[in-house]
C-alpha positions in Angstrom: 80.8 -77.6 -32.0 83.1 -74.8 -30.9 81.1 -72.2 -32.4 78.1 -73.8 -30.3 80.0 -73.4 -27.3 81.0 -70.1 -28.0 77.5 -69.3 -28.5 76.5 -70.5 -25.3 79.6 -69.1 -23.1 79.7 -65.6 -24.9 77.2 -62.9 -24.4 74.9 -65.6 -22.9 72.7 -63.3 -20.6 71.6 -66.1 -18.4 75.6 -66.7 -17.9 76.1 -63.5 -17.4 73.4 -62.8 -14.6 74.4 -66.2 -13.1 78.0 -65.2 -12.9 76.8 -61.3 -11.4 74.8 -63.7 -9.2 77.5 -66.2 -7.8 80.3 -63.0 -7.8 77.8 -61.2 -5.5 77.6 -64.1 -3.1 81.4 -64.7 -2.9 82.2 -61.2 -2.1 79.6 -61.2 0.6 80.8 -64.1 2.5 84.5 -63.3 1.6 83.6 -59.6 3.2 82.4 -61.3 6.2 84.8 -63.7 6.4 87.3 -60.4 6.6 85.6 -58.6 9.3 85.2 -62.3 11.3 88.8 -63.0 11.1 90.0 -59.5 11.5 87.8 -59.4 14.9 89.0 -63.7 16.0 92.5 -64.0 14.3 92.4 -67.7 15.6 89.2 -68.4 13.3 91.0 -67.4 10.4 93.4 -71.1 9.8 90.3 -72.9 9.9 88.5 -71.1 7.8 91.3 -70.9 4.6 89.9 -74.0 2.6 86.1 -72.0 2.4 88.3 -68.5 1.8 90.0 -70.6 -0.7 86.9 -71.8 -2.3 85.0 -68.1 -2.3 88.5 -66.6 -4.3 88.0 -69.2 -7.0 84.6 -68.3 -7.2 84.9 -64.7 -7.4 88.0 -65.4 -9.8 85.5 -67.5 -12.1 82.5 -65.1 -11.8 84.7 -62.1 -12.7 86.2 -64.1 -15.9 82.4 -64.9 -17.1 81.0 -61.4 -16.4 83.4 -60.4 -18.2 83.5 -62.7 -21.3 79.7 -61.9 -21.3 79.6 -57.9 -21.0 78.0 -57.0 -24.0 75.2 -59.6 -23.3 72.5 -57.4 -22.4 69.9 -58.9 -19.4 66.4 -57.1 -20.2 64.9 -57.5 -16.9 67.5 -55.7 -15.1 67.9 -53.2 -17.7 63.6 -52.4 -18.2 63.9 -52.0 -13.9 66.8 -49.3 -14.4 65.0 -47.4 -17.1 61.5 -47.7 -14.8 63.9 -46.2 -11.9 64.6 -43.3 -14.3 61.2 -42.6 -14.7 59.9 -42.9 -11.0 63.0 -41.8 -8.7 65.8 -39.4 -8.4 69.1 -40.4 -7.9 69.2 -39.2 -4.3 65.9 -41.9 -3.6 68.0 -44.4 -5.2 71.1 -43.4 -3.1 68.2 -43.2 0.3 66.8 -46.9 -0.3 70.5 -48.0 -0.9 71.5 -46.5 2.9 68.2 -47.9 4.2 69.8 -51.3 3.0 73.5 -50.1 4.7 71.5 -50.0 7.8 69.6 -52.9 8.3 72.9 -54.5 7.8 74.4 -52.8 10.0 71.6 -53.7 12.9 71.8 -57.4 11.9 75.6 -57.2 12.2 75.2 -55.9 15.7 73.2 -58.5 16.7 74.5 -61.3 15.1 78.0 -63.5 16.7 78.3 -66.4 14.1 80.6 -66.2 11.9 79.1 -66.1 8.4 75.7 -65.3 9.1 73.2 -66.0 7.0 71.5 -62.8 7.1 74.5 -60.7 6.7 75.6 -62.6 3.8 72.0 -61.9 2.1 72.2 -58.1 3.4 75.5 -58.0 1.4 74.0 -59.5 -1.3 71.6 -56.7 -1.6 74.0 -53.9 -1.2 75.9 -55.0 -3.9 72.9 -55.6 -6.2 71.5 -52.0 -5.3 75.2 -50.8 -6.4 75.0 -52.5 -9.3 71.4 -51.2 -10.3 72.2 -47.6 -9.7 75.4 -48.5 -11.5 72.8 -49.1 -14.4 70.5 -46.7 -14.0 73.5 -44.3 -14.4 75.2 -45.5 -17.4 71.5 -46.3 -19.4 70.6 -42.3 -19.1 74.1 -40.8 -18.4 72.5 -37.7 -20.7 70.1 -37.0 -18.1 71.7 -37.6 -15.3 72.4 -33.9 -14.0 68.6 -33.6 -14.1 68.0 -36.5 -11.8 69.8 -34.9 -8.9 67.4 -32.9 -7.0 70.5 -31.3 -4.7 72.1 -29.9 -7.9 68.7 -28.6 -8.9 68.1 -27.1 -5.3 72.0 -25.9 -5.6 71.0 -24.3 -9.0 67.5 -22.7 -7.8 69.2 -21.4 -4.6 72.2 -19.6 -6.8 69.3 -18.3 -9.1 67.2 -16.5 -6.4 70.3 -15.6 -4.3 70.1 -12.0 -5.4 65.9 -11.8 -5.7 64.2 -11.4 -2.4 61.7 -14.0 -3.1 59.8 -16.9 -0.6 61.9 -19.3 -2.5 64.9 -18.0 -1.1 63.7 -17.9 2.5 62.4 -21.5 2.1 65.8 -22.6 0.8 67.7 -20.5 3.8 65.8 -22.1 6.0 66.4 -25.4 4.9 70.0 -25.1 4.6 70.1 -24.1 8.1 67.8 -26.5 9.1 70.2 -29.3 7.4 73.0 -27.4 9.7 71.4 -27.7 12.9 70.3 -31.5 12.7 74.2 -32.4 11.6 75.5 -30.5 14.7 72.7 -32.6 16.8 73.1 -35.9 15.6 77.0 -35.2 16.1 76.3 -34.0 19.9 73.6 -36.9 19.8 76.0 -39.9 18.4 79.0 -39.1 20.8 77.0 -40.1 23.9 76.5 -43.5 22.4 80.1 -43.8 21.0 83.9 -43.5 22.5 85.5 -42.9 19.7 84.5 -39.0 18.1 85.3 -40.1 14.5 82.9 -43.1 14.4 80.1 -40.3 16.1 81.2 -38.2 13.0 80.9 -40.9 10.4 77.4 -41.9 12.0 76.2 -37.9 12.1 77.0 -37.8 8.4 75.5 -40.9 7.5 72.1 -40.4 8.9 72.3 -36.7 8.0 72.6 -37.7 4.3 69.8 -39.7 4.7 67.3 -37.0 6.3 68.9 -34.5 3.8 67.6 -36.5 0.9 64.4 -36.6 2.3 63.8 -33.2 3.4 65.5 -32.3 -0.7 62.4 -34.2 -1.6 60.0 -32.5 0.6 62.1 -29.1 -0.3 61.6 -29.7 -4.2 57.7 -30.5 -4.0 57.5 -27.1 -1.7 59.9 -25.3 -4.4 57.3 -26.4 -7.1 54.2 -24.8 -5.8 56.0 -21.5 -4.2 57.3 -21.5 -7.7 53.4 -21.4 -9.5 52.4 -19.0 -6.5 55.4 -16.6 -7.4 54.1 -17.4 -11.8 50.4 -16.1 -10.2 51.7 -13.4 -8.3 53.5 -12.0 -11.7 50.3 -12.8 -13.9 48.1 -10.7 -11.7 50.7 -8.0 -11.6 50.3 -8.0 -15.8 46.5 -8.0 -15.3 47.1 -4.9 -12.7 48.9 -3.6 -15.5 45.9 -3.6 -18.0 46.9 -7.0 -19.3 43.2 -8.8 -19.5 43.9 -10.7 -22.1 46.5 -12.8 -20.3 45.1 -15.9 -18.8 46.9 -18.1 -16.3 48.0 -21.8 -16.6 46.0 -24.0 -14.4 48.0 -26.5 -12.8 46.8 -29.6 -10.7 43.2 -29.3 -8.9 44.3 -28.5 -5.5 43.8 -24.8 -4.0 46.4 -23.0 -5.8 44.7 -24.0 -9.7 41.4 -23.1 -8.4 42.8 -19.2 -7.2 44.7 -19.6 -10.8 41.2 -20.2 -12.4 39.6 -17.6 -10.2 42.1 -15.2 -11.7 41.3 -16.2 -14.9 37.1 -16.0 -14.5 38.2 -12.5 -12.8 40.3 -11.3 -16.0 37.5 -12.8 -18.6 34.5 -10.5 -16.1 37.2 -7.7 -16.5 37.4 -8.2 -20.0 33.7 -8.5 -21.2 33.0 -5.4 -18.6 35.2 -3.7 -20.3 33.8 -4.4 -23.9 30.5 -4.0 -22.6 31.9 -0.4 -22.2 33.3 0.0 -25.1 30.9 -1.3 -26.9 28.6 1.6 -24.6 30.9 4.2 -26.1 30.1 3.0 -29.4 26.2 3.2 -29.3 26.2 6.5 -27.9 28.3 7.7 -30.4 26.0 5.7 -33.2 23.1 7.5 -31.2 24.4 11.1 -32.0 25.6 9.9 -35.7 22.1 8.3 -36.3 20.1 10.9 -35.0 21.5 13.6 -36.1 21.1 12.2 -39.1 17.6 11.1 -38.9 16.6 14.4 -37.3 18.5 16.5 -40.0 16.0 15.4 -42.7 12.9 15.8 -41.9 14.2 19.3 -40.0 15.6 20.8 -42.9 12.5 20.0 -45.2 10.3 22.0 -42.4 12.2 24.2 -42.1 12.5 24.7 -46.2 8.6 24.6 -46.5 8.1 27.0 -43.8 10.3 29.1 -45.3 8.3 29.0 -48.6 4.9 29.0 -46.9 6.1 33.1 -45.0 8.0 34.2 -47.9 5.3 33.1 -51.1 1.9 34.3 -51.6 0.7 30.6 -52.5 -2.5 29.4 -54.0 -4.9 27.4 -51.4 -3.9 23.6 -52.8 -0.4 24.8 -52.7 -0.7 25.5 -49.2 -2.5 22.6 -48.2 -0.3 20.4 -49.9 2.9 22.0 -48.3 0.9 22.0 -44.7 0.1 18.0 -45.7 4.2 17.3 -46.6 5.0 19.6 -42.8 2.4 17.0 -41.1 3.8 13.9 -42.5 7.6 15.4 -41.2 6.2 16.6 -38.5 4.3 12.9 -37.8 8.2 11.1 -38.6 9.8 13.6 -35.9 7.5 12.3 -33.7 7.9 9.1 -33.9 11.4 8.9 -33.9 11.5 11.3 -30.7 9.3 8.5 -29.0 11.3 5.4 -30.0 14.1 7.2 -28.5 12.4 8.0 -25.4 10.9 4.4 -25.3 14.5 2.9 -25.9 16.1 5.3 -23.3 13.1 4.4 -20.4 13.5 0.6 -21.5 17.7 0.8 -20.8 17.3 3.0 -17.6 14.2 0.1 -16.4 12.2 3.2 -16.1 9.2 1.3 -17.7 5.9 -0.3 -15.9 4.6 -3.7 -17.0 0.8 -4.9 -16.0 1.3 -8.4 -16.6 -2.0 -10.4 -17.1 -3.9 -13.4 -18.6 -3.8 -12.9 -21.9 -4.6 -14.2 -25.4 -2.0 -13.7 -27.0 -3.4 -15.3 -30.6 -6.1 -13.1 -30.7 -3.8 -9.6 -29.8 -1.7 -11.1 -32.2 -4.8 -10.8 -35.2 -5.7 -7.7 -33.8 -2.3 -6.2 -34.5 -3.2 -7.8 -37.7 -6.6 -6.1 -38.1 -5.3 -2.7 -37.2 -2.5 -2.6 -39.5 -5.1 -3.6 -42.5 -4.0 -0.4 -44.7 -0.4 -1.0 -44.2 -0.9 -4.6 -45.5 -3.1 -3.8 -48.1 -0.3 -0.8 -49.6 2.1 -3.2 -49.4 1.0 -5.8 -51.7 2.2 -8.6 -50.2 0.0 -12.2 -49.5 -0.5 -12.2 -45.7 -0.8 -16.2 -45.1 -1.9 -16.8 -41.1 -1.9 -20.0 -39.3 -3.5 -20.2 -35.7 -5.0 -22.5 -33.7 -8.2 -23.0 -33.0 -8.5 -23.0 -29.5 -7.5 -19.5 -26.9 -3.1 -19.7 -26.4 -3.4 -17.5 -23.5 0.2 -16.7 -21.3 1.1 -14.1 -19.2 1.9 -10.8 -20.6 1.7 -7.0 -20.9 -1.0 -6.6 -23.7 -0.1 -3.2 -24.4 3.5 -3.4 -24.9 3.1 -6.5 -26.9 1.0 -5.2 -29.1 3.7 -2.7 -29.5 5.6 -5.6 -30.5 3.8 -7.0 -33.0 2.7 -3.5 -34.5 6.3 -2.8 -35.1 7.2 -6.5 -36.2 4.6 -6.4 -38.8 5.0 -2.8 -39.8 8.8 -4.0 -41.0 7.4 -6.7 -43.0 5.5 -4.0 -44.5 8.3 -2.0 -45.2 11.0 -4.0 -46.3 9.2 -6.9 -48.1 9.6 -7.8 -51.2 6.4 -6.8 -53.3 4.0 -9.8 -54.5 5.3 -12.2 -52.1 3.7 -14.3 -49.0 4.2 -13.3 -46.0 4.1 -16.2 -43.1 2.6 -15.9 -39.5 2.0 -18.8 -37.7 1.1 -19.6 -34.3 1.4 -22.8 -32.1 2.2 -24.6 -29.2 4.6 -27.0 -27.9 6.2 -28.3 -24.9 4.2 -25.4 -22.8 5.0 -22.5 -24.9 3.8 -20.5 -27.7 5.6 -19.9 -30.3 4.7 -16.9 -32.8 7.1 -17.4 -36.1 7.0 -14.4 -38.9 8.6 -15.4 -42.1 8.9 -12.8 -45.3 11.6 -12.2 -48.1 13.3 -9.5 -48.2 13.1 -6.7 -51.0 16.8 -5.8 -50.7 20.3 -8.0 -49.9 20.5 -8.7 -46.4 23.5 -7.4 -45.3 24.0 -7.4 -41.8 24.1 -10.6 -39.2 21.0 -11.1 -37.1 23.1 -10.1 -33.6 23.5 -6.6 -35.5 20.1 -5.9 -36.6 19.0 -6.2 -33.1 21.3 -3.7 -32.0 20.3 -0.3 -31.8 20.5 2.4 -34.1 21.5 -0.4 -36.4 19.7 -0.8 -40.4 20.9 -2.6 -43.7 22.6 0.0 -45.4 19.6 0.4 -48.3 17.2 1.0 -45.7 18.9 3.7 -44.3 16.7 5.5 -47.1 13.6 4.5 -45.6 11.7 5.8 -42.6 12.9 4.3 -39.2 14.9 4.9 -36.3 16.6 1.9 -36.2 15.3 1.0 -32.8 12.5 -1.0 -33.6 13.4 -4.7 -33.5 16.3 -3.7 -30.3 13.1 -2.3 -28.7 10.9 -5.0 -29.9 13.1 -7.6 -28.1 13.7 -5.5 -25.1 9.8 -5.7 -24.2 9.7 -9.1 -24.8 12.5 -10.4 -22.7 10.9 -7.9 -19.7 8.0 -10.2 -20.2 10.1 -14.0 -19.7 10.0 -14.0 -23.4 12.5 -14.7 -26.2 13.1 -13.0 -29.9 14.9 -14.6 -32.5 16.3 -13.4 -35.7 17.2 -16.2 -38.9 18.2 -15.0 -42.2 18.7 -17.2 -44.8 19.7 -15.7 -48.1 16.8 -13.8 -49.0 14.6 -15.5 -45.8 13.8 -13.6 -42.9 12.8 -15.2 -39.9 11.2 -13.6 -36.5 10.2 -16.3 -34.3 8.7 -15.3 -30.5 8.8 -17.6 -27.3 6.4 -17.1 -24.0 5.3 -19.7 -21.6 1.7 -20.9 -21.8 -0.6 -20.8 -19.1 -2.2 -24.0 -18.4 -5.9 -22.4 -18.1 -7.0 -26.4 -18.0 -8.1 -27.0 -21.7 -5.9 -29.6 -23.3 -3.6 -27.6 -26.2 -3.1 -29.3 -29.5 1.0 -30.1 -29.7 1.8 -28.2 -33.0 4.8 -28.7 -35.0 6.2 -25.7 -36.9 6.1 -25.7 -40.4 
């Protein structure tokens, strides 16, 4: 039985918020009952017995509260751990003076003794006390970081000796803070006799604007703060920096100049790759052709060499003048891919776009390069449709296209093996796919090949410039086309894009095989 009542008497929340309850009410009205008296000395005799009464309670209260301190009530607790998260110290200190002076208004008002609505007003006071009181002890390791005049006291020290706008904005507001005092001083002693009570008023309601304006001061501090963190970052991009890149913060004006910065660096950046990477083809373009012009040269120059200095019989002539024709024939074409490739980069080229088939240029290419296919040994499988695939293009320079396209199959296929061309439509456009194996290890990424100057090392052996696919998909993208390069393993894969003309005959959808 006594362990029961122990039980219910010791750490008992309920008891213990009922006892914080009834202690709260007694000190209110015995508080009142103070300034009453104090102010009508003849109310106090009759008044003793409810005095009396409110000691006992308060004596009572104070005994359970404290028989029941460890008892922990969750409510109150939960609201002064949310109060951590939402509010500094200084809000909690504001709300608490906006409390002080309603009370103070009702007071003013009010001529009973024990009003109600003092005695509630009191009530709150020392509640809002007793939650801060709370607040304080539940995250006493944070506390210092709650207070945002110690951290406007801490950022001010830290930029006193940097002329930044963070230190002008906090002069300004210390003065400011100055200059309301000394006016709500002037302001209050016109209203009171007595100079200290004007004082105690001045500092009361400065306190109160001072939190708010801290508040107002602190969200200010914040942004100045990320404009100063731009201001350094583009002073490290100044710098050469372009890899830096900005934190974007918010969505209000100042992240969208931080992104801007950041789009501005990445243009920076890719221009200045594009450069580099400039640099690099034209010092590929000397290395390649040098090379690719040394060759042939030196074998002209050899044979014609041997052709002055030799009395030579007629078929050893012939057959020299056949091997200076043939050098002569690669110099040629080398000098004109260049040329082509140099008029293509400048836009120094004229299209003549027109209505055209492109399904029969594309077997025409075909038909022209018959001795080429037919040396190469390789199984030339076509697939077209059979109706006219007609879009609009630059028939000559595509059949440049496809003569080169098809000459590589030629050249680097692997002997005895099917070669795959296929034509068809879909979604309004043609698509023209070229599909061989490859006769050595493909070593080199699609993105490379179509650089220029660029070949797989083993057919750096063979005759080429190196310039054919870049030019290849130069000609086609001048024409609203695409090229495409897939290797798989051993698979190569050229597949071309254009946009079909609707010349009013209804096209077979074709899937691709």
């Amino acid at each position: 039985m006594v362990t029961k009542s122990k039980k219910l008497l010791i750490n008992n929340p309920l008891l213990k918020f009922l006892s914080l309850f009834i202690l709260s009410i007694s000190l209110s009205t015995l508080f009142e009952s103070y300034l009453y008296t104090h102010r009508m000395r003849e109310f106090a005799l009759s008044q003793k017995s409810l005095v009396a009464f409110m000691l006992g309670a308060t004596l009572i209260s104070l005994i359970f509260n404290l028989t029941n301190r460890k008892a922990n009530i969750k409510f109150l607790y939960s609201f002064a751990r949310l109060l951590n998260i939402i509010a500094p110290i200084e809000i909690l200190v504001l709300i608490l003076l906006f409390f002080c002076v309603i009370r103070e208004y009702i007071s003013i008002s009010s001529f009973s003794a024990y009003s109600f609505d003092l005695i509630i007003s009191d009530t709150i006071i020392l509640w809002s006390v007793y939650i801060i009181f709370l607040n304080v002890r539940c995250n006493k390791d944070t506390i210092k970081s709650r207070f945002i005049s110690i951290k406007i006291v801490n950022s001010f020290i830290s930029k006193s000796n940097k002329n930044t706008l963070n230190k002008k904005i906090s002069f300004i507001f210390i003065v400011t803070a100055l200059i309301q005092f000394i006016f709500i001083y002037v302001s209050m002693i016109l209203f009171y006799a007595h100079s200290i009570y004007a004082l105690i008023k001045a500092i009361y309601l400065s306190i109160a604007s001072f939190i708010c304006y801290a508040y107002i001061y602190k969200k200010i501090e914040e942004k100045v703060d990320y404009i100063e963190y731009i201001e350094r970052n583009i002073k490290d991009i100044e710098k050469g920096d372009l890899e830096h890149e900005l934190d974007v913060i918010g969505n209000d004006e100042l992240a969208s100049i931080a992104q801007s910065v950041n789009n501005i660096s990445d243009g920076l950046n890719n221009s200045l790759e594009s450069q580099l990477k400039g640099e690099r083809t034209k010092t590929e373009l000397i290395t390649n052709v040098s090379h690719d012009l040394k060759t042939p040269l030196t074998s002209i120059i050899s044979y014609i060499d041997i052709l002055k200095n030799n009395e030579l019989d007629e078929q050893t002539t012939k057959t020299y003048i056949n091997i200076l024709d043939k050098k002569a024939a690669k110099l040629k074409t080398l000098v004109e891919d260049i040329f082509e490739a140099s008029k293509i980069s400048s836009g120094d080229i004229e299209l003549h776009f027109e209505k055209t088939d492109i399904k029969e240029l594309l077997i025409q290419s075909i038909v022209e390069l018959d001795d080429k296919i037919e040396a190469s040994h390789l199984d030339f499988i076509i697939d077209t449709p059979d109706f006219p695939v007609f879009s609009n293009i630059d028939g000559k320079r595509m059949f440049r296209v496809f003569d080169n396209l098809i000459t590589n199959i030629t050249k680097y296929s692997l002997q005895n093996t099917r070669v795959y061309i296929d034509v068809y439509t879909n979604y309004g456009y043609v698509f023209i796919s070229m599909k061989n194996i490859s006769n050595h290890k493909l070593n080199i990424s699609p993105n490379e090949l179509l650089e220029r100057f660029v070949r797989g090392d083993v057919s750096r052996n063979t005759n080429g410039s190196g310039l054919g696919l870049s030019i290849a998909r130069n000609l086609v993208e001048m024409q609203y086309g695409s090229l495409d390069l897939d290797i798989d393993g051993d698979l190569f894969k050229v597949t071309l894009k254009f946009e079909l003309l609707n010349d009013g005959v209804q096209l077979e959808e074709c899937s691709n095989i």
